[in-house]
LOFI-942412 format. One record per residue (C-alpha): residue number from 0; x, y, z. Coordinates in steps of 0.5 Angstrom, whole numbers, plus 500, padded with zeros to 3 digits. Example, Ala and Ser with C-alpha at 12.3 -4.5 7.8 and 13.67 -1.06 7.14 Angstrom:
2
+------+-----+-----+-----+
| sefi |   X |   Y |   Z |
+------+-----+-----+-----+
|    0 | 525 | 491 | 516 |
|    1 | 527 | 498 | 514 |
+------+-----+-----+-----+
# end
This chain:
132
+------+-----+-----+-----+
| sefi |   X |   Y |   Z |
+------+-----+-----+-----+
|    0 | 264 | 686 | 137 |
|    1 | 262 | 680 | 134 |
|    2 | 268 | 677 | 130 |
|    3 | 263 | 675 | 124 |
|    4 | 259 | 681 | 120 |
|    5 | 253 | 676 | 120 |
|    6 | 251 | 674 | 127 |
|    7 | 248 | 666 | 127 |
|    8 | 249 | 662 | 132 |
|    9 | 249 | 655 | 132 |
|   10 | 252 | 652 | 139 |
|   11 | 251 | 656 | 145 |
|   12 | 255 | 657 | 151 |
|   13 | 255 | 651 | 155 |
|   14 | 260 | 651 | 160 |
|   15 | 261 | 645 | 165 |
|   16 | 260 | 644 | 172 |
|   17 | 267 | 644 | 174 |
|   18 | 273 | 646 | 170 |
|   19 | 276 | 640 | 169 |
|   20 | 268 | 637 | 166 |
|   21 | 267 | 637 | 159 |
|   22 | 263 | 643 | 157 |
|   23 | 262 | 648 | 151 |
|   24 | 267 | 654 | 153 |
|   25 | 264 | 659 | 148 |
|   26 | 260 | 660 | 142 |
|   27 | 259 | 656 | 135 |
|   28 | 257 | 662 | 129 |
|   29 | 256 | 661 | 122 |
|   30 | 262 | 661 | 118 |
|   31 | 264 | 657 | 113 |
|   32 | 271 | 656 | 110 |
|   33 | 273 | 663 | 108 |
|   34 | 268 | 668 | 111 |
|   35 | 272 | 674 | 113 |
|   36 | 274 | 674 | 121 |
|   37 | 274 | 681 | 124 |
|   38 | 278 | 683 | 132 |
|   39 | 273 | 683 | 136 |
|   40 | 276 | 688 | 141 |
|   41 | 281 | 694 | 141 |
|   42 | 288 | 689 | 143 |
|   43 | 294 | 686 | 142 |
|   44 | 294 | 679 | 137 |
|   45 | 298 | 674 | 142 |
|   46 | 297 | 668 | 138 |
|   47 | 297 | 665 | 130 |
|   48 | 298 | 658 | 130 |
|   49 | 295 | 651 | 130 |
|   50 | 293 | 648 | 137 |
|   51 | 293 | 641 | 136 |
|   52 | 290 | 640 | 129 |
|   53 | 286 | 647 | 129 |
|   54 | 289 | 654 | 126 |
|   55 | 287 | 659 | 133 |
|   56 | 289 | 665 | 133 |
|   57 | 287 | 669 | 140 |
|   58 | 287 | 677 | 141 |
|   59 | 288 | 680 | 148 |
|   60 | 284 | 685 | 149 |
|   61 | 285 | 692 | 153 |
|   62 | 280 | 691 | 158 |
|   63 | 284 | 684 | 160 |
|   64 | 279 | 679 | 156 |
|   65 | 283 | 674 | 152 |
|   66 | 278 | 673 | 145 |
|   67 | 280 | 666 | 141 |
|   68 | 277 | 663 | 134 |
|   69 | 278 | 657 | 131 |
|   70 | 279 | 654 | 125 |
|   71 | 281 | 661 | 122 |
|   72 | 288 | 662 | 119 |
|   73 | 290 | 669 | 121 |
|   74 | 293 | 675 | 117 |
|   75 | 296 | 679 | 122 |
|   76 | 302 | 676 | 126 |
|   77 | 303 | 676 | 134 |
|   78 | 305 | 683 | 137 |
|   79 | 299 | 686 | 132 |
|   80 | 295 | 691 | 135 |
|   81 | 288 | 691 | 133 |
|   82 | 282 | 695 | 133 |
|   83 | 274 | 693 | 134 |
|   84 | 272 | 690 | 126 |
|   85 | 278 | 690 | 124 |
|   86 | 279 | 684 | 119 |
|   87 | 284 | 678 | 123 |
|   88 | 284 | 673 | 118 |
|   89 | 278 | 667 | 114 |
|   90 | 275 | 661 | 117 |
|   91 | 278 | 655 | 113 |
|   92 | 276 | 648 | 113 |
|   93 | 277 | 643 | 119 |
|   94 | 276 | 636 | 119 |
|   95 | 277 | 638 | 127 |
|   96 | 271 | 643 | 127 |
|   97 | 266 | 644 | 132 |
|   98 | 261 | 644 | 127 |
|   99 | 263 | 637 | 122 |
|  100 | 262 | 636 | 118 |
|  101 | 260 | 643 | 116 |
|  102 | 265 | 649 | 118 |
|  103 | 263 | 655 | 123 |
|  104 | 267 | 660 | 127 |
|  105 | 268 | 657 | 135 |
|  106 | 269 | 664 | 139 |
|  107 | 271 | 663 | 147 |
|  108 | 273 | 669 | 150 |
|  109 | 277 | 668 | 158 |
|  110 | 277 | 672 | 164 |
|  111 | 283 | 670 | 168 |
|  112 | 283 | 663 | 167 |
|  113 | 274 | 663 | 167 |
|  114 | 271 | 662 | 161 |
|  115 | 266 | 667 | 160 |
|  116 | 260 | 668 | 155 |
|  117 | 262 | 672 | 149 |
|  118 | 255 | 673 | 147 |
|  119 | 255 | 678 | 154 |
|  120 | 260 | 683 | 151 |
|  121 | 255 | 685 | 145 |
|  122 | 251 | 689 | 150 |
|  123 | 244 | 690 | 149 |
|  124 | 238 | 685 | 147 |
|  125 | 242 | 680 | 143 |
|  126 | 238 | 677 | 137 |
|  127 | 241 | 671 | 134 |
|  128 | 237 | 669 | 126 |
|  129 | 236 | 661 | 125 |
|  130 | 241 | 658 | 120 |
|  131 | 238 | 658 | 114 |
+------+-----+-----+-----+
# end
């Protein structure tokens, strides 16, 4: 499930040629500060914090996958279970967005260690609407 209600995306995954490049470890959606962030998965909140200047807050989901967004400032706390929609927290504003000088929601999901395409879990043909 998307972590947001409406799905627009305004960055794909990109990821690097080798781990330690730079790249595009997940998906930039459109989100503006206080736009509703929702579990993406059935899990447990393993974190709710700041990692360097961005609020972050991360499920490990029950298949094994780890589902992070950033800058969300979140309403539950680490050890939480969630369930799929369930709402987790709000977009804020960041002057360290992936999208600055607007906001929106950076969604990266991780197999092991391997970044993966959170757009691949929504199953189905995926259709994305342009940004207004």
């Amino acid at each position: 499930m998307a972590p947001v209600a409406e799905l627009r995306l305004v960055r794909a995954f990109d990821p690097p040629a080798q781990v330690w490049l730079a790249g595009h470890r997940g998906v930039d959606l459109v989100g503006g500060a206080g736009t509703v962030v929702l579990a993406p998965c059935a899990g447990t909140v393993t974190f709710v914090g700041v990692v360097v200047d961005r609020p972050l807050l991360t499920v490990e989901c029950w298949d094994g996958l780890k589902s992070s967004v950033e800058p969300v400032v979140g309403s539950v706390a680490v050890g939480d279970e969630v369930v799929p929609g369930e709402p987790v927290g709000v977009v804020v504003e960041s002057a360290a967005s992936h999208c600055a000088p607007t906001t929106c929601l950076h969604w990266g999901v991780r197999r092991g260690t391997q970044y993966i395409d959170p757009l691949l879990l929504l199953g189905g043909p995926i259709v994305l609407l342009p940004e207004p």
